[in-house]
KOLVEX-676128 format. One record per residue (C-alpha): x, y, z. Coordinates in steps of 0.25 Angstrom, whole numbers, plus 5000, padded with zeros to 4 digits. Layout:
// residues N
XYZ...
//
This chain:
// residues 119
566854255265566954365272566154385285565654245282565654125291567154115292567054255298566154215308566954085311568054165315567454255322567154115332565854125327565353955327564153935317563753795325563653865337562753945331561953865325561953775339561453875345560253935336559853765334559853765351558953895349558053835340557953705347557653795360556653875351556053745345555953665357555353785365554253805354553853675356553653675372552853795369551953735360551853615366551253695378550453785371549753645366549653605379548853715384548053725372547553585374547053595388546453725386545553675375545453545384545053645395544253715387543453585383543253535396542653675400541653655389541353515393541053575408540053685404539453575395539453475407538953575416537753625408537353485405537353455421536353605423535353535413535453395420535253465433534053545427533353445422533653355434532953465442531753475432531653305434531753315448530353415449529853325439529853205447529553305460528153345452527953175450527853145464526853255468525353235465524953365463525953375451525453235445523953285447524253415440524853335428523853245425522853335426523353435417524153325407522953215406521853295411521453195423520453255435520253195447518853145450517753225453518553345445517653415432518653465422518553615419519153655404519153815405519053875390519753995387518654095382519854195376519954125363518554115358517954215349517354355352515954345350515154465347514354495359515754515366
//
């Protein structure tokens, strides 16, 4: 064989050398791609965890906004029960209760009855 792997061998070229060294390579390759990955992974699962606890927050928060509001709106409620005026007004206009000595006055609205012909 002319040119063929005795040629090379001569020439003091070592074919287990090579292929020592383009295993090494592969390995180094092999074991690099893995570190890589395994950090890719890494970041990718805490930026969905940290994406998933943002969410959570703004949900959180927006739930604390309405408790706040209707705390508020429960807070003049109870403001309204202690004041008599408010109590009077409700059960005047709710149950229709008067005082005593008071005439109840019912205005009618005159707008919706027909046009006669006089008018």
């Amino acid at each position: 064989m002319v040119g063929g792997r005795h040629t090379l061998l001569a020439a003091g070229y070592s074919g287990r050398r090579d292929g020592a060294q383009r295993r090494n390579r592969l390995w180094l390759l092999l074991g690099c791609a893995i570190v890589l990955g395994t950090l890719i992974s890494l970041f990718a699962v805490r930026g969905t965890r940290i994406l998933t606890l943002r969410q959570q927050l703004q949900s959180s928060l927006l739930i604390h906004d309405e408790a706040m509001i209707e705390r508020l709106e429960l807070e003049n409620r109870l403001a309204l029960k202690d004041d008599l005026a408010a109590i009077e007004d409700a059960v005047r206009e709710r149950l229709g209760w008067m005082m005593p000595g008071e005439v109840r006055v019912i205005f009618v609205d005159r707008t919706n009855e027909p046009a006669s012909e006089g008018e």
